[in-house]
N, C-alpha and C positions, 0 to 999 in steps of 0.2 A: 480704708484708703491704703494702710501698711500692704494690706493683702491683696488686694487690687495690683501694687505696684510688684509685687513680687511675681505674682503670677505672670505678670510681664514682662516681667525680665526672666522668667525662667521661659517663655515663650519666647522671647530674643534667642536667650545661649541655644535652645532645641534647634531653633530654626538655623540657628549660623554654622551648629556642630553639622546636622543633616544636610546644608548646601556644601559644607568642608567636603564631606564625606562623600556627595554627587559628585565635587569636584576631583579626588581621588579617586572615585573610581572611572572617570570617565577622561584621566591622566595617567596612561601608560608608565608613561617616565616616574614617577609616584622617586624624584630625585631630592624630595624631603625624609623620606622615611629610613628611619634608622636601620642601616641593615642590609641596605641593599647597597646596588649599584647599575649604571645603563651602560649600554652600547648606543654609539661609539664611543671611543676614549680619547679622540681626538677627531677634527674637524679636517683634516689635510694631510698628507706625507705623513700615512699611517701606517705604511706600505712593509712588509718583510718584518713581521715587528718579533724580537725577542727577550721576554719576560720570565722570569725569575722570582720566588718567595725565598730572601734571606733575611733569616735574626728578626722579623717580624718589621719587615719593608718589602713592598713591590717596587721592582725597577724595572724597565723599559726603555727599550730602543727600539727603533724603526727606520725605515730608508730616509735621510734629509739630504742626502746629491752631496753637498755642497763640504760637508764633515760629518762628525758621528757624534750622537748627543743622548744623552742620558737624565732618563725622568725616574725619582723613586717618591713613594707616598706608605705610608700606614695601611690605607685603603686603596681596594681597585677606584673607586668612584674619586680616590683623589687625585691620581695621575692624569687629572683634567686640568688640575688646576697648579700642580704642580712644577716649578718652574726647570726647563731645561741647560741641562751642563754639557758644554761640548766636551767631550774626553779626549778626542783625537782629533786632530788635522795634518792635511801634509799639504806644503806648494810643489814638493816634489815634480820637475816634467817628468812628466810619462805615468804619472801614480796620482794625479791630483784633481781627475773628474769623475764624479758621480758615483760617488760611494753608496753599495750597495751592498744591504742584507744584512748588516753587521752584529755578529753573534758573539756574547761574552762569556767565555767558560774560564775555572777555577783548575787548572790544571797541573800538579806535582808542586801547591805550594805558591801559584803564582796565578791573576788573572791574564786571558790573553784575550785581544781581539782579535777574530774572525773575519774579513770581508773584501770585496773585490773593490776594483777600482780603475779607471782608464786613464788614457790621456790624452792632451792634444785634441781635446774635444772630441775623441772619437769613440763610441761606444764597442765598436770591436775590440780595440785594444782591449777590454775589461781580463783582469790576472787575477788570481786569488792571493793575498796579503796576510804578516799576520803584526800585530801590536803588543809588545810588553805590559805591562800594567801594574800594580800593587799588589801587596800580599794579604792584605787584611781579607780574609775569607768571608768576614760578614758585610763587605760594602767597595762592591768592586768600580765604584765611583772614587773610591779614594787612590791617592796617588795615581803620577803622570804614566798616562801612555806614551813607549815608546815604540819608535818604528821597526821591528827588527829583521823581514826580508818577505818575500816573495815566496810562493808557494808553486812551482810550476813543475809538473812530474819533465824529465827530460822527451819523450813522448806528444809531450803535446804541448813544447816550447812557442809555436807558432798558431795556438788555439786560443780562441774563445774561451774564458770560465768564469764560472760564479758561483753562490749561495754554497759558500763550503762550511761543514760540519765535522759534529766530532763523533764518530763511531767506536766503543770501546765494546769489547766482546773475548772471549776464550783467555782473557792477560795481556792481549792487544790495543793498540790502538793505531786507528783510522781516520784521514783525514775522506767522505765523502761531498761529491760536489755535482754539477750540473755543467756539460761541454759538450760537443757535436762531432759525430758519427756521420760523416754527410751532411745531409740534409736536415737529420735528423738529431733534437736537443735530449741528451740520454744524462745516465747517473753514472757517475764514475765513483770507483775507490782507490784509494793509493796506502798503502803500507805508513806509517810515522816512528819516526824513532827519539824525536822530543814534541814537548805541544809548538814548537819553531821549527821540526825539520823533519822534511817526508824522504824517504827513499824507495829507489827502483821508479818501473815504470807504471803509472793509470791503467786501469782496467776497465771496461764496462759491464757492467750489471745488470742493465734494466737498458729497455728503451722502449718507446711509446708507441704499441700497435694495436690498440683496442679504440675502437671509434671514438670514444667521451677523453682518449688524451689526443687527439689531434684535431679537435677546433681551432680553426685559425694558420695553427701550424700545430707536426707533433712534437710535442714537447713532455720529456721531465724535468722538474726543478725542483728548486727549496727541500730536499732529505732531510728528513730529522727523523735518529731513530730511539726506541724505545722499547726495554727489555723487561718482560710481565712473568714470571714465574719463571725462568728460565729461558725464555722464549722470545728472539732478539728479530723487534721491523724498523722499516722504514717507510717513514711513512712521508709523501710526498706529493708535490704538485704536481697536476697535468693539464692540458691545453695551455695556447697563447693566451697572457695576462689579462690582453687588451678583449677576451672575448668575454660575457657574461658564462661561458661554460668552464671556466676553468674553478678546479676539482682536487680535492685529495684523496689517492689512493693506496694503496699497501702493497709493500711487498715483507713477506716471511722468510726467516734465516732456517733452514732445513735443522732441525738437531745434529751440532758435530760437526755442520760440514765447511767447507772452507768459504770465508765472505768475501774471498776474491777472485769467487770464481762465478758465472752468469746461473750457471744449476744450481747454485746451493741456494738462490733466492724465488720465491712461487709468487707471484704476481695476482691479488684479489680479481677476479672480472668484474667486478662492478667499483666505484666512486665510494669513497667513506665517506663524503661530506661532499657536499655540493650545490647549486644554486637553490633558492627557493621564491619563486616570484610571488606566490600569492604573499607575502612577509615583506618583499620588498629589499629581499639581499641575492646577489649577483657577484657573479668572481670572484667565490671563497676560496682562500688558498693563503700560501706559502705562509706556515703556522709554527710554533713553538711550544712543547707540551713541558708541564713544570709542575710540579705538585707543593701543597702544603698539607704538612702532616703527610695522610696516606690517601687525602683527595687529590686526584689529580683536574687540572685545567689545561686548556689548550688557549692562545693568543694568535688570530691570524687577523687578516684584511679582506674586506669586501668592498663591494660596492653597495648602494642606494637606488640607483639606477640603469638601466638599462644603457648601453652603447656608451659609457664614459670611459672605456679605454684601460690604459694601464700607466697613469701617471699618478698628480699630487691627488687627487680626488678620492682613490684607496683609504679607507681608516680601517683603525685598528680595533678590534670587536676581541671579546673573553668570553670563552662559556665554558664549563665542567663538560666530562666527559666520564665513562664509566669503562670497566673491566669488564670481562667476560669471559672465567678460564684463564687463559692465555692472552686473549687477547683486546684488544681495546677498540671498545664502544662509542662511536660520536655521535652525538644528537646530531637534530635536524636545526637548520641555522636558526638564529630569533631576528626578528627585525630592531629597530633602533628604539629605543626608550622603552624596551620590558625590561622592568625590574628584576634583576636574578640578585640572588642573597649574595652576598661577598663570605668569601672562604669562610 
């Protein structure tokens, strides 16, 4: 009878281990297993997101309109659940709507923020902005943001701009962004001579004439660049938000030559990264590359669906990415709930 019953019960655990194990394999998301982590990282207003590995923390922001907020966790897989800290707000008229893209760098000793902003309900007005912040280099959540001025080349006092970034190169430093030439949404660069204060006039670099950056409208945006053996890109968005073809593409710093000038940068003819429908990801773009250790990862936004625009519906998605030489490698997008390992 002992034997009888054991054998039964060792028929129970087989059966229940081997249905676990159907049901793991036939759950993508597998968001019990130690070690991983999914996409997406959020459910909404996932949009512009820039992420960071400090002192053994992930932190993260992304576009929230309304103020700028910051999520840190141990693990990728936990800024799901992690609770968000507003860092910055302004009522300010003329600087108090729809903050966008906001980028937090450690710059001469100090954190600053990065990001655009309108007013008066109107999305044209959008200026490039920047924010004071704390000094503590491992947790740029600590201490208050303050407001400390506008970012506007004299040049293009009466323009459009956004998604500004920090380009640093030859001993220099750069503030690059996204504003219009026409018709046409290009890259600009401006000279800086603190991380609060640019001089001279905006230049243009780039602007968008190959078929896959003018869906919708042409458009460059979101620049964010990155220096591989000596070898300094930018790597950035192309087409309208709101289209499922918006794309990330590269452009290359010539050796030596000056980054403010339209030649000294060569333009990729094809997309680094870009939609994948059989997956179920659409409108990849405006992303943020950051490394742990000497892996690197990239953080940007897509969509789920087909034709949902370019508003709250965007989440924020992670995946590695690799070198090659000089230059850097993106995978092909993944759909939502495949397990990828955490750094």
């Amino acid at each position: 009878m002992v034997f009888l019953r054991a054998l039964a019960l060792f028929a129970l655990l087989t059966s229940s281990v081997s249905a676990l194990a159907v049901t793991e394999a036939g759950n993508r998301t597998l968001e019990t297993l130690a070690g991983t982590f999914t996409n997406p990282l959020n459910q909404q207003r996932g949009a512009d997101p820039c992420m960071r590995f400090i002192n053994g923390n992930y932190y993260l922001t992304s576009t929230q309109n309304s103020n700028i907020q910051m999520k840190s966790a141990t693990t990728i897989e936990g800024l799901k659940s992690a609770a968000s800290k507003v860092i910055f707000s302004d009522s300010t008229a003329g600087r108090n709507f729809d903050f966008w893209a906001p980028e937090f760098w450690y710059l001469d000793g100090t954190w600053h923020l990065y990001y655009s902003v309108a007013g008066n309900g109107d999305d044209a007005t959008h200026r490039l902005h920047v924010a004071r912040g704390g000094t503590n280099a491992n947790d740029p959540s600590a201490g208050a943001y303050s407001y400390v001025g506008s970012l506007i080349p004299p040049n293009l006092s009466t323009q459009w701009a956004a998604d500004g970034s920090i380009l640093e190169v030859g001993g220099s430093r750069y503030l690059i962004f996204s504003s219009f030439q026409g018709s046409n949404q290009c890259l600009f660069i401006v000279r800086m001579t603190s991380p609060t204060t640019i001089t001279g006039n905006a230049v243009v670099i780039s602007c968008p004439t190959l078929t896959w950056e003018k869906s919708g409208s042409p458009v460059q945006e979101g620049p964010e660049a990155i220096t591989i053996n000596g070898v300094t890109h930018i790597v950035y968005s192309a087409s309208f938000c709101g289209t499922d073809d918006y794309a990330l593409g590269i452009l290359t710093l010539s050796s030596g030559a000056d980054p403010m000038s339209a030649s000294s940068w060569v333009k990729s003819s094809n997309p680094l990264f870009s939609k994948d429908p059989s997956v179920g990801v659409y409108g990849p773009g405006h992303h943020f590359m950051f490394q742990k250790g000497s892996a690197w990862y990239f953080a940007y936004h897509a969509k789920s669906a087909t034709n949902q625009g370019c508003g709250n519906t965007r989440t924020t998605r992670v995946q590695p990415f690799s070198t090659s030489g000089n230059n850097p490698v993106f995978p092909k997008p993944l759909g939502t709930g495949v397990a990828i390992n955490e750094p």
